[in-house]
C-alpha positions as CSV (number, residue, x, y, z in Angstrom):
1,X,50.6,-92.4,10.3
2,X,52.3,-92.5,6.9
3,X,51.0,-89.8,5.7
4,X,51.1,-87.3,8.7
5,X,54.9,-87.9,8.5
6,X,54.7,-86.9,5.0
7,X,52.8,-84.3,5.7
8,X,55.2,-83.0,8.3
9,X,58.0,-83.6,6.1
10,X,56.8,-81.4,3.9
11,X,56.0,-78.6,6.0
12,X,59.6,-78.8,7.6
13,X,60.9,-78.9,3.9
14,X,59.0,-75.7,2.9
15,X,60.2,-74.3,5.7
16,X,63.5,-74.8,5.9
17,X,63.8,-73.2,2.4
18,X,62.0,-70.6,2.9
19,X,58.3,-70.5,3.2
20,X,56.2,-68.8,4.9
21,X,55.0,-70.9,7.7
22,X,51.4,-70.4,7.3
23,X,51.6,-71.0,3.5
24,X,53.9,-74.3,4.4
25,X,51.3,-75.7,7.4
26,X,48.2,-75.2,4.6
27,X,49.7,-76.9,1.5
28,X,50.8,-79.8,4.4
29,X,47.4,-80.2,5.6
30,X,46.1,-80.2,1.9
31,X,48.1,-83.0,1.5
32,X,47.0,-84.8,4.1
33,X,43.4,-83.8,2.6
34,X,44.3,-85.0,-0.8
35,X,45.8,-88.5,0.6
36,X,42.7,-89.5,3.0
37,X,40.4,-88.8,-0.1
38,X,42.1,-90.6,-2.6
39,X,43.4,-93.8,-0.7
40,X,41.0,-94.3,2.5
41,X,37.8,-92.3,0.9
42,X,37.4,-89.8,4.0
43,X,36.7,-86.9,3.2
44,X,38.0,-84.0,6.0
45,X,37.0,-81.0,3.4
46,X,34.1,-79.6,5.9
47,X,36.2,-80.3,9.2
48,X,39.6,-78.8,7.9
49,X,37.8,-75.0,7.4
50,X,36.0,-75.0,10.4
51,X,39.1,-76.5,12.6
52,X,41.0,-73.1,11.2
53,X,38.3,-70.9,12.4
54,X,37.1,-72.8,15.6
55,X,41.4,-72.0,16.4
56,X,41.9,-68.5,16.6
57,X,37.9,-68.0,18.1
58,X,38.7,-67.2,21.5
59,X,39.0,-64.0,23.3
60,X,42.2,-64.7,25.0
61,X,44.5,-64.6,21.2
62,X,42.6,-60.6,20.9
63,X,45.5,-59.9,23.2
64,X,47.9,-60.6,20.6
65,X,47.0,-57.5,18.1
66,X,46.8,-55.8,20.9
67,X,50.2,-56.3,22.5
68,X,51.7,-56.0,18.8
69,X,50.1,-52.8,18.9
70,X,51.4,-51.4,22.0
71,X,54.6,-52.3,21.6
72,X,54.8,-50.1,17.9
73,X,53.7,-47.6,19.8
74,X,56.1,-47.6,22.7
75,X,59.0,-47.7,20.2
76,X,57.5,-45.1,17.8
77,X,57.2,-42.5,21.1
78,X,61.1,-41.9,21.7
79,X,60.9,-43.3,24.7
80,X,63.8,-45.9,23.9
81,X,66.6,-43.1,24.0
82,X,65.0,-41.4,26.9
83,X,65.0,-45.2,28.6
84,X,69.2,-45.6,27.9
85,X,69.8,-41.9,28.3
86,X,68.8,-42.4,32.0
87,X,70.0,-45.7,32.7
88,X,73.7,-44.3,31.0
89,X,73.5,-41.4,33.7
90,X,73.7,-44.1,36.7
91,X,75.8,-46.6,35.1
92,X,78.7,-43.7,33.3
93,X,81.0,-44.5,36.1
94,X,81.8,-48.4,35.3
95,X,84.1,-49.5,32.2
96,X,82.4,-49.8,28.9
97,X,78.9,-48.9,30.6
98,X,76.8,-49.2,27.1
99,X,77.0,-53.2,27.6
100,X,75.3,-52.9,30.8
101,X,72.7,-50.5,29.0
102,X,72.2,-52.3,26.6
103,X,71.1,-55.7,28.6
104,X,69.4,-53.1,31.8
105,X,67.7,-51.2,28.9
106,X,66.0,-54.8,27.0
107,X,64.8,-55.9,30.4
108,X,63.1,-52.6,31.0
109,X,61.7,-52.7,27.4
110,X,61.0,-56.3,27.6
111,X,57.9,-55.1,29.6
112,X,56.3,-52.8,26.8
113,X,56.8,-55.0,23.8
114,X,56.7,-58.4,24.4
115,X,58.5,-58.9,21.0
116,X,62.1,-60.2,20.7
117,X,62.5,-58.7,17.3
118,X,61.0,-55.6,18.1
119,X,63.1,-54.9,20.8
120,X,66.3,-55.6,18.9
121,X,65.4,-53.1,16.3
122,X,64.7,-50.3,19.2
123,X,67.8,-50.8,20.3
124,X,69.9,-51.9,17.6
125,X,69.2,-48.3,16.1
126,X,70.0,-46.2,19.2
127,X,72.8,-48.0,21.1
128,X,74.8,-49.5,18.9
129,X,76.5,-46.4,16.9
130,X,77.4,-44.8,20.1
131,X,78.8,-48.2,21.7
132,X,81.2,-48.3,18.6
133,X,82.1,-45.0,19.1
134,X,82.8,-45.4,22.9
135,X,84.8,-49.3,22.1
136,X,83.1,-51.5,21.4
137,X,83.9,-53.6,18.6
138,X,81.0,-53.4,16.1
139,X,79.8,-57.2,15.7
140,X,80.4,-57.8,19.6
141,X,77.9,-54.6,20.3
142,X,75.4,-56.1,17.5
143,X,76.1,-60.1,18.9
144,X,74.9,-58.3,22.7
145,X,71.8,-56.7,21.5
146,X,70.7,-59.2,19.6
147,X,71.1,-61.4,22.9
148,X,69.6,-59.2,25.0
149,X,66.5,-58.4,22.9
150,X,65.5,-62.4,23.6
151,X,64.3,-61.3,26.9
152,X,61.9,-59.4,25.6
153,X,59.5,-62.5,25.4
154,X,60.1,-63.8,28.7
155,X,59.4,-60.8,30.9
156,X,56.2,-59.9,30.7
157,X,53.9,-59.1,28.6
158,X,54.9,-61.9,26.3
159,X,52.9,-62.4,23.1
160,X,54.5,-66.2,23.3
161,X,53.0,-66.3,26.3
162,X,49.7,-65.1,25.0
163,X,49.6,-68.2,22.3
164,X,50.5,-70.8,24.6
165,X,48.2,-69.8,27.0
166,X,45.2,-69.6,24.3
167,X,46.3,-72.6,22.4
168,X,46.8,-74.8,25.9
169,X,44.4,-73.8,28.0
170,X,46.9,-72.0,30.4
171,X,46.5,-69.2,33.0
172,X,48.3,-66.5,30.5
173,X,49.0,-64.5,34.0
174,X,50.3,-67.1,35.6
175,X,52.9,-67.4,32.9
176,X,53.8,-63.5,32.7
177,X,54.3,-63.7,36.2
178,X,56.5,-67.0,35.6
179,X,58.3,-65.3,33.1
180,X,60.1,-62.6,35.4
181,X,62.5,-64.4,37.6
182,X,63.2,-66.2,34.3
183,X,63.8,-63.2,32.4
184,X,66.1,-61.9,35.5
185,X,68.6,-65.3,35.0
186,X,68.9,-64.6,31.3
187,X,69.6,-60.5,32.2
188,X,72.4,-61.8,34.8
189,X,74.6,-63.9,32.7
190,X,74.5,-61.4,30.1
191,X,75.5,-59.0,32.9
192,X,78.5,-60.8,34.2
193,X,79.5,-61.5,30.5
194,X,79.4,-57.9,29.8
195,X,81.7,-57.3,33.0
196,X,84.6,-59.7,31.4
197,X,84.8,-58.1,28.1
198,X,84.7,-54.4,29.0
199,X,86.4,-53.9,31.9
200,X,89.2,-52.8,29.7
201,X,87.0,-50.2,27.7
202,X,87.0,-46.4,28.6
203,X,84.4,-45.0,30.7
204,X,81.8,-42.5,29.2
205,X,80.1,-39.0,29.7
206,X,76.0,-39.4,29.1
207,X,75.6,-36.0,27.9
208,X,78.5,-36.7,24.9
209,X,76.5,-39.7,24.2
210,X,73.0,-38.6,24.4
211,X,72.6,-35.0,24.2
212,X,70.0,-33.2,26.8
213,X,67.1,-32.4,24.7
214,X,64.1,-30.3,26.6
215,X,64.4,-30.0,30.6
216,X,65.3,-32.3,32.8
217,X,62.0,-32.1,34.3
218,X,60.3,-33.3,31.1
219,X,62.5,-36.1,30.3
220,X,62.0,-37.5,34.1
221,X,58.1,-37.2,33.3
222,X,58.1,-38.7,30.0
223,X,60.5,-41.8,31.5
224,X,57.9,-42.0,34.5
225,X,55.2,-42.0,31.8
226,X,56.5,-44.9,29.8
227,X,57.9,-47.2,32.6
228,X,54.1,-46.8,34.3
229,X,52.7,-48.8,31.6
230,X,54.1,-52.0,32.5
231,X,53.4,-51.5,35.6
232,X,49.6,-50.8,35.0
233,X,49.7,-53.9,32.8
234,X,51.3,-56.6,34.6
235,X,49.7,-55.0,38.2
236,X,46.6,-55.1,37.1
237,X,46.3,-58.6,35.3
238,X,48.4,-59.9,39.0
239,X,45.7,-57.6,41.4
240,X,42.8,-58.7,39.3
241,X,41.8,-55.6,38.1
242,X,41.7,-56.8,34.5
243,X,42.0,-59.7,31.7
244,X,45.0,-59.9,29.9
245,X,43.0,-58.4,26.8
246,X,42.0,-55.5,28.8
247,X,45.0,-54.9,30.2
248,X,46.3,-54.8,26.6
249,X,43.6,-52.7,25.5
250,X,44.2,-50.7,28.3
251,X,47.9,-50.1,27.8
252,X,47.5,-49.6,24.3
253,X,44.9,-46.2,25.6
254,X,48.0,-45.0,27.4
255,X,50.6,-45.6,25.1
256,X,48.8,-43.6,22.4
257,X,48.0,-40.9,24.6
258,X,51.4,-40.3,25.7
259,X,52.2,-40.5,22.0
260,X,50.5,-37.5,21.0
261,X,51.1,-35.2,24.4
262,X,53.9,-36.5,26.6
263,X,56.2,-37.6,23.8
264,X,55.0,-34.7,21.0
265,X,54.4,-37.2,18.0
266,X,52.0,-35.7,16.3
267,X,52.8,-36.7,12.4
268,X,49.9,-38.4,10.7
269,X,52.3,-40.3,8.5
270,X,54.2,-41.4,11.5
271,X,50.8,-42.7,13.3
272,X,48.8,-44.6,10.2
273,X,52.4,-46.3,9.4
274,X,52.7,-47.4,13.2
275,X,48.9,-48.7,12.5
276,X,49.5,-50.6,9.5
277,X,52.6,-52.3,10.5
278,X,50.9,-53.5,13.3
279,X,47.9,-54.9,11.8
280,X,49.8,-56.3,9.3
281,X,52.0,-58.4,11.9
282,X,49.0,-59.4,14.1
283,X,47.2,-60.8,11.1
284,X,50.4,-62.5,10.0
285,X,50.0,-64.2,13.7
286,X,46.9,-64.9,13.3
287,X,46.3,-66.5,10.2
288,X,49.4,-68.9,11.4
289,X,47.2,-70.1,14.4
290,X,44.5,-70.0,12.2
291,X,46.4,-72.9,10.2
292,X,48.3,-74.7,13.1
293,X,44.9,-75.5,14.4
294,X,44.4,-77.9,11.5
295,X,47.8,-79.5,11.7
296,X,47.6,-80.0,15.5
297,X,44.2,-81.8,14.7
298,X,46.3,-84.2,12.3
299,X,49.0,-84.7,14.6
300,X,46.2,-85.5,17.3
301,X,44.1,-88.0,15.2
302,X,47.3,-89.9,14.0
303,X,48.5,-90.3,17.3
304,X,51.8,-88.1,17.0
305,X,51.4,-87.0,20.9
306,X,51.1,-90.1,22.0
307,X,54.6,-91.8,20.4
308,X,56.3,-89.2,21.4
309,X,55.3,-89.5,24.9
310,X,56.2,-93.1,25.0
311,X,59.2,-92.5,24.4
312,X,59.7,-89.6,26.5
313,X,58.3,-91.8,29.6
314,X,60.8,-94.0,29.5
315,X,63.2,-90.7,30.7
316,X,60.4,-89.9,33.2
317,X,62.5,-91.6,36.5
318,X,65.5,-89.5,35.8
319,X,64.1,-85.6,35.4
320,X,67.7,-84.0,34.5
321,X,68.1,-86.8,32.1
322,X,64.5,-85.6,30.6
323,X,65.1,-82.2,30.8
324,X,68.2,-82.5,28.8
325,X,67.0,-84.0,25.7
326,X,63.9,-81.4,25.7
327,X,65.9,-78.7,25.9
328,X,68.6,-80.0,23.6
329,X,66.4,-80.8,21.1
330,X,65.0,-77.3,21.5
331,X,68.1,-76.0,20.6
332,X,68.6,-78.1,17.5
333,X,65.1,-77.1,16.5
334,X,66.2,-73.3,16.7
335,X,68.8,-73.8,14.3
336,X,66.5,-74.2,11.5
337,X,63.2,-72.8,12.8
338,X,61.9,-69.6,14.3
339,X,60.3,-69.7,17.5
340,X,56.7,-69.4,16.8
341,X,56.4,-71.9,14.3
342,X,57.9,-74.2,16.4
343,X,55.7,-73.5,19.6
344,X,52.3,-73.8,16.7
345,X,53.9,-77.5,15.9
346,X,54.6,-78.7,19.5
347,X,52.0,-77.2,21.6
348,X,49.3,-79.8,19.9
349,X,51.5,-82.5,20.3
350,X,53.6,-81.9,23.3
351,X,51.1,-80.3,26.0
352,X,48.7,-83.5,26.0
353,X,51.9,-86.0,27.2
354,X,52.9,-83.3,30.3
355,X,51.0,-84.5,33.2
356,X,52.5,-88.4,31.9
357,X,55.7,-87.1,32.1
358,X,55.1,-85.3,35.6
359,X,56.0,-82.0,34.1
360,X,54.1,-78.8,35.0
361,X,53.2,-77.0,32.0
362,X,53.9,-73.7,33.3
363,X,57.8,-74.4,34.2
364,X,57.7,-76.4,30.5
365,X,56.0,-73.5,28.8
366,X,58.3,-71.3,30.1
367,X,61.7,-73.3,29.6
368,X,60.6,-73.8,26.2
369,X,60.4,-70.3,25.3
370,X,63.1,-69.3,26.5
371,X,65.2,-72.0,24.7
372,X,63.4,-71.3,21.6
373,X,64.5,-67.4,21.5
374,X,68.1,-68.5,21.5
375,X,67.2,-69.6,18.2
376,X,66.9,-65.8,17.4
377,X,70.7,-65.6,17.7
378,X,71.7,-69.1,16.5
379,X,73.7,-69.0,12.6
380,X,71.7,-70.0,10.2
381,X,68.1,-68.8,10.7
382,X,68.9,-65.6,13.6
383,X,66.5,-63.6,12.9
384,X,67.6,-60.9,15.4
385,X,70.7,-61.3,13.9
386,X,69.2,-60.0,10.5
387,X,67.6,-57.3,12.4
388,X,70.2,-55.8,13.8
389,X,72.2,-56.0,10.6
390,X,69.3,-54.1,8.7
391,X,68.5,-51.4,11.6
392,X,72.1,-51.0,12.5
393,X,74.1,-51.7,9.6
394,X,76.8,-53.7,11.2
395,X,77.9,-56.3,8.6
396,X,75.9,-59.7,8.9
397,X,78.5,-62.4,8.9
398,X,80.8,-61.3,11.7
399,X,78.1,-60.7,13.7
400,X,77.0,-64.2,13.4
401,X,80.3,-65.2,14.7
402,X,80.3,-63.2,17.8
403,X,76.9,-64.3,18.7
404,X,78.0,-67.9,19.8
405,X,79.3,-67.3,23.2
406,X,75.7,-65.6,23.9
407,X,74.2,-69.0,22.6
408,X,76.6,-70.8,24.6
409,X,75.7,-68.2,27.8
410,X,71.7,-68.4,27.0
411,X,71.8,-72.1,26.8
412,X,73.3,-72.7,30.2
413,X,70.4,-70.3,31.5
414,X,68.2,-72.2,29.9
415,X,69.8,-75.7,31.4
416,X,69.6,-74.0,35.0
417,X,65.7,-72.8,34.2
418,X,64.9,-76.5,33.5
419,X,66.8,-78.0,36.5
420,X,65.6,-76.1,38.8
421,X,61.5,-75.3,38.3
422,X,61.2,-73.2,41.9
423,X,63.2,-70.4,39.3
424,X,59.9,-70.3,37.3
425,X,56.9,-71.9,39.4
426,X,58.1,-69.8,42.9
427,X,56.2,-66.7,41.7
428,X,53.1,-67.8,40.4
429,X,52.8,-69.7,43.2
430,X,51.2,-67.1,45.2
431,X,48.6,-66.5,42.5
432,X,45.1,-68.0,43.1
């Protein structure tokens, strides 16, 4: 036990200033390699290698490049200003009505990308000059997109949903399906925020915003175009038409078809770089189960699970008590960490201790995502934050300020999403 807490130590430490997280879970499990061999004489070279490939050799994680993939290509297609151009039409007569695009517009999105991060830098880079311009102050627009893009992992498809599912064992379409009602909360208070702090702002002509480019009749075909992918996606995985990774594959087929004939991108350049980044992302992924397969191994042989569950059982008899702490510690966890590596860390050691605690792991694995993408807008770490900074150029440090009350309002969802599991197990109740 000694050295796995070293071990983790480390990999927290390298972490925390700055390491990558696959490069920080390796050099911690070769520590842990190093100290069996040289104290207790066991040597774990042959198992470690084979743990790392035995983790990311199952069918379900082929979703992941494949999600990655089609949400570049959504985002690449235009489709994001076509999406808020139509939304700003119906919503021009309320104050301030880019807020309530903004949020409408990330929920919609939310169901091509599956990526928090992604989704703030689609939006961050259409909707935020314009909300300036219309009165917005320019940290509160960046503080609300950043917000809003956390749905984008909750809705489905979710690629966070796609790891827990292949790391756990988990019905990944059970989770998607969990995900929406979720998703919906999140979307609300956002919403009613939104209505407090512009009801003082001017209201705003679409057409000054977003000029008409091409008929009307082909931007309501390419809108109908995009929005039919998720539909295909989540229908058929919910129908039983298809696997999750054929779903993906599937809506990846459409997405790059529309690309080049609905939506007129026809650039090479444009294409390969939309390729490349996406490869390069999903391997990033990839490689980082690869290595968390190996340091939930560790955390499994030295019994990590199992303390941790003791002391979590003696909260069992009182669930709100239990459900506080989690999602509290969640919280704190998000200050320092960024969702994924978290979720490789825990799922080994939490998912085990579930059934002990009386917890379903579909209401746990969604509560925990969902806390864990507030850490996207929590000062330090942020890492929407930083996106939107980049994509939008809206200075960093004031944004960081303004983002608080979103915490604040995403954390009380996520207290409400824990309290109350009907919210996320209601839905995938009627699935087989």
């Amino acid at each position: 036990m000694t050295y796995a807490l070293i071990m983790f130590a480390i990999m927290i430490a390298l972490i925390v200033i700055g390491f990558d997280i696959t490069f920080a879970m390796i050099a911690a499990t070769l520590f842990y390699m190093a100290a069996s061999y040289s104290v207790d004489g066991v040597n774990l070279t042959p198992a470690i290698p084979q743990l790392m490939g035995d983790g990311i050799n199952d069918e379900l994680l082929l979703a992941v490049p494949l999600f990655v993939l089609l949400g570049s290509l959504m985002h690449v297609s235009g489709i994001t200003e076509a999406l808020m151009r139509a939304l700003l039409r119906g919503l021009q007569w309320l104050p301030g009505p880019l807020g309530y695009v903004n949020v409408i517009a990330n929920v919609i999105m939310s169901g091509m990308s599956g990526s928090a991060v992604a989704d703030a830098a689609a939006t961050s880079a259409v909707l935020i000059r314009p909300m300036i311009r219309t009165g917005y102050d320019g940290a509160e627009a960046g503080a609300l997109t950043a917000a809003a893009a956390t749905i984008g992992p909750i809705i489905p498809p979710s690629i966070p949903f796609v790891l827990i599912g292949g790391l756990a064992g988990i019905s990944i379409g059970k989770l998607f399906v969990a995900g929406v009602i979720p998703g919906l909360v999140m979307a609300l208070v956002l919403l009613v925020w939104v209505a407090i702090r512009s009801r003082h702002l001017p209201r705003v002509n679409v057409d000054d915003v977003f000029p008409q480019t091409g008929s009307a009749l082909i931007s309501s075909f390419r809108l109908a175009f995009a929005l039919s992918i998720p539909a295909v996606i989540l229908g058929s995985i919910i129908f039983g038409f298809a696997t999750v990774t054929e779903s993906a594959a599937f809506g990846c087929g459409l997405a790059a078809l529309g690309l080049v004939t609905v939506f007129g991108v026809r650039d090479p350049r444009v294409i390969f770089a939309t390729l490349r980044d996406s490869a390069m992302t999903a391997g990033s992924i990839l490689i980082a189960l690869a290595a968390s397969s190996a340091v939930g191994w560790v955390m499994a042989r030295e019994g990590f699970g199992a303390h941790i569950g003791q002391f979590l059982l003696q909260f069992a008899a009182q669930p709100m008590l239990l459900w506080f702490l989690i999602v509290t510690a969640l919280l704190l966890l998000g200050l320092a960490l960024e969702p994924i590596p978290i979720m490789l860390i825990l799922i080994p050691i939490m998912y085990p201790q579930l059934a002990g605690l009386h917890i379903d792991p579909i209401h746990f694995s969604v509560v925990m995502t969902v806390t864990l993408m507030i850490g996207l807008i929590s000062p330090p770490v942020g890492l929407n934050l930083f996106t939107v900074a980049v994509t939008s150029g809206v200075p960093l440090a004031p944004m960081m300020r303004a983002s608080w009350p979103y915490v604040g309002l995403l954390a009380i969802a996520a207290y409400i999403l824990a309290f109350f599991p009907a919210l996320t197990l209601w839905l995938p109740s009627f699935l087989k």
